[in-house]
Every structure is written in structure tokens, then in C-alpha cells.
C-alpha positions in Angstrom: -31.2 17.0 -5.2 -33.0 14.7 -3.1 -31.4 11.6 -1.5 -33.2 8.6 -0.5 -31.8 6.3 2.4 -33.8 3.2 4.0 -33.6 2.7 7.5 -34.8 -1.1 8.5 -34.4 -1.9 12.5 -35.1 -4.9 14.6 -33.8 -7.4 16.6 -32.5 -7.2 20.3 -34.1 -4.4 22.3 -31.4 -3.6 24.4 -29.8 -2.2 21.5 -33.2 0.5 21.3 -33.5 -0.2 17.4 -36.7 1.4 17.0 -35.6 4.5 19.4 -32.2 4.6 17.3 -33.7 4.1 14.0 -35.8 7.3 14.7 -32.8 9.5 15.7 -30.7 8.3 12.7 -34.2 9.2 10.1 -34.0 12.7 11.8 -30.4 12.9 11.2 -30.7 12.0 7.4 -33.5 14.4 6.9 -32.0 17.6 8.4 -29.3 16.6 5.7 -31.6 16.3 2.5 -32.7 13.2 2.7 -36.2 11.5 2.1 -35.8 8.2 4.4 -38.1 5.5 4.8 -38.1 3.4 8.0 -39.0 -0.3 7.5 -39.1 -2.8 10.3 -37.9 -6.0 9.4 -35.7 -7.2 6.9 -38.7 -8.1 4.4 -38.1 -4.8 2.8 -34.6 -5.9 1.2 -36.2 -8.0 -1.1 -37.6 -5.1 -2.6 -37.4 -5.0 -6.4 -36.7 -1.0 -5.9 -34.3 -1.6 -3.2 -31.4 -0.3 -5.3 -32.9 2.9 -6.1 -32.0 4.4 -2.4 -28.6 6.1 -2.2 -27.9 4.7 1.3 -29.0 1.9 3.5 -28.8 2.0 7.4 -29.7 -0.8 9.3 -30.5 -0.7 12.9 -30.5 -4.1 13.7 -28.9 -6.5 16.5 -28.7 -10.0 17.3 -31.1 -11.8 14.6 -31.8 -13.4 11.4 -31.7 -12.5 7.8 -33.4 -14.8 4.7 -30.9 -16.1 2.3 -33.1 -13.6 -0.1 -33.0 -10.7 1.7 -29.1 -10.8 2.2 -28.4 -11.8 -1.3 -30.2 -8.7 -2.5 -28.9 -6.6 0.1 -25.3 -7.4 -0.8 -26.1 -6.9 -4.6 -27.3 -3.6 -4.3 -24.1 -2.2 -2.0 -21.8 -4.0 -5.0 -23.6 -1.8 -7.6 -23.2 1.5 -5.9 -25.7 2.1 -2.6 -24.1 3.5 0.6 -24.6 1.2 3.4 -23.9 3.2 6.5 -24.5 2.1 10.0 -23.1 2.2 14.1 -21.9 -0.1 16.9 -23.6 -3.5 17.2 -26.5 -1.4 15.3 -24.7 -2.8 12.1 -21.6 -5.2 12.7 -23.7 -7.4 15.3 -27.1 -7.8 13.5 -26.5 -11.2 11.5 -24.2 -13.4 13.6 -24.3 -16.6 11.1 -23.9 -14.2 7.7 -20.3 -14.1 7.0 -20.9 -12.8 4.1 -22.7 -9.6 5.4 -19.9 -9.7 8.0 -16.9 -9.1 5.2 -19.8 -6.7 4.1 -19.4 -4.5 6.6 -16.1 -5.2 7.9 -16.6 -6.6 11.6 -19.0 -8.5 13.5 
């Protein structure tokens, strides 16, 4: 069976989040999983967004919508794997506490 994951990536490019975004897509499919890459964090408002078995974002050092984070956080609480690395994950919304408890650091 087929998994789906999302990747989004953006923010600082120190952290390469487009260059890491890529090596974590080729990582998911050499383990069975279809992946789409988004840039931006646009694509959490999806109305589909909870039909991916894992989200990773790739993202450092910016902003998320009130939106984007509320769906995002609904979507992990109802069953999607949220998976992630380094400041890649626990440094990409600074002001969010919410995504912070979320994903257990900052």
C-alpha cells in the first residue's frame, strides 16, 4: 500500500530547505511513499491536507497564518504523522507556541 507524505520547505536559507526537502522526498520514496513537495505553508490550508499519512516540514526561521497552523495542528490530532529534523522542524515558527508543544522543542 501506498503512503502519501507532504514535504513543504521555506524560510532561512542557511538551513538549505529546498536542498533538504529534496533529500528527505528521495528518502520517503525509496520507502513507498508518493510525496509531494510544496513550497510555502499555503498548502496546509488544504481541504485534503488530512489525507497524507505523514507531514515533514523543512522550514526555519519564519511565519505561519493563524489558518494554516490551525489546520496543521488539527490534522496531526486526528492521526497524520508529522516527522521532521534539527531546526528543519523545531525552529521554523518562533512566535507559534502552539506548534512548539506540537512538536516538542523550539
Amino acid at each position: 500500500m501506498t503512503k502519501l507524505a507532504l514535504i513543504f520547505w521555506g524560510g532561512w536559507e542557511g538551513h538549505t530547505p529546498e536542498r533538504s526537502a529534496i533529500l528527505v522526498k528521495a528518502m520517503l520514496e525509496r520507502n513507498d511513499f508518493t510525496v509531494r513537495l510544496e513550497t510555502g505553508t499555503k498548502v496546509l490550508t488544504d481541504p485534503e491536507l488530512g489525507k497524507f499519512d505523514l507531514i515533514v516540514p523543512v522550514v526555519t526561521m519564519t511565519t505561519i497564518e493563524k489558518p494554516e497552523l490551525k489546520d496543521l495542528l488539527e490534522v496531526v490530532r486526528n492521526g497524520t504523522g508529522l516527522a521532521g529534523f534539527h531546526g528543519s522542524m523545531c525552529d521554523s515558527f518562533r512566535n507559534e507556541t502552539d506548534y512548539q508543544f506540537m512538536t516538542g522543542g523550539q
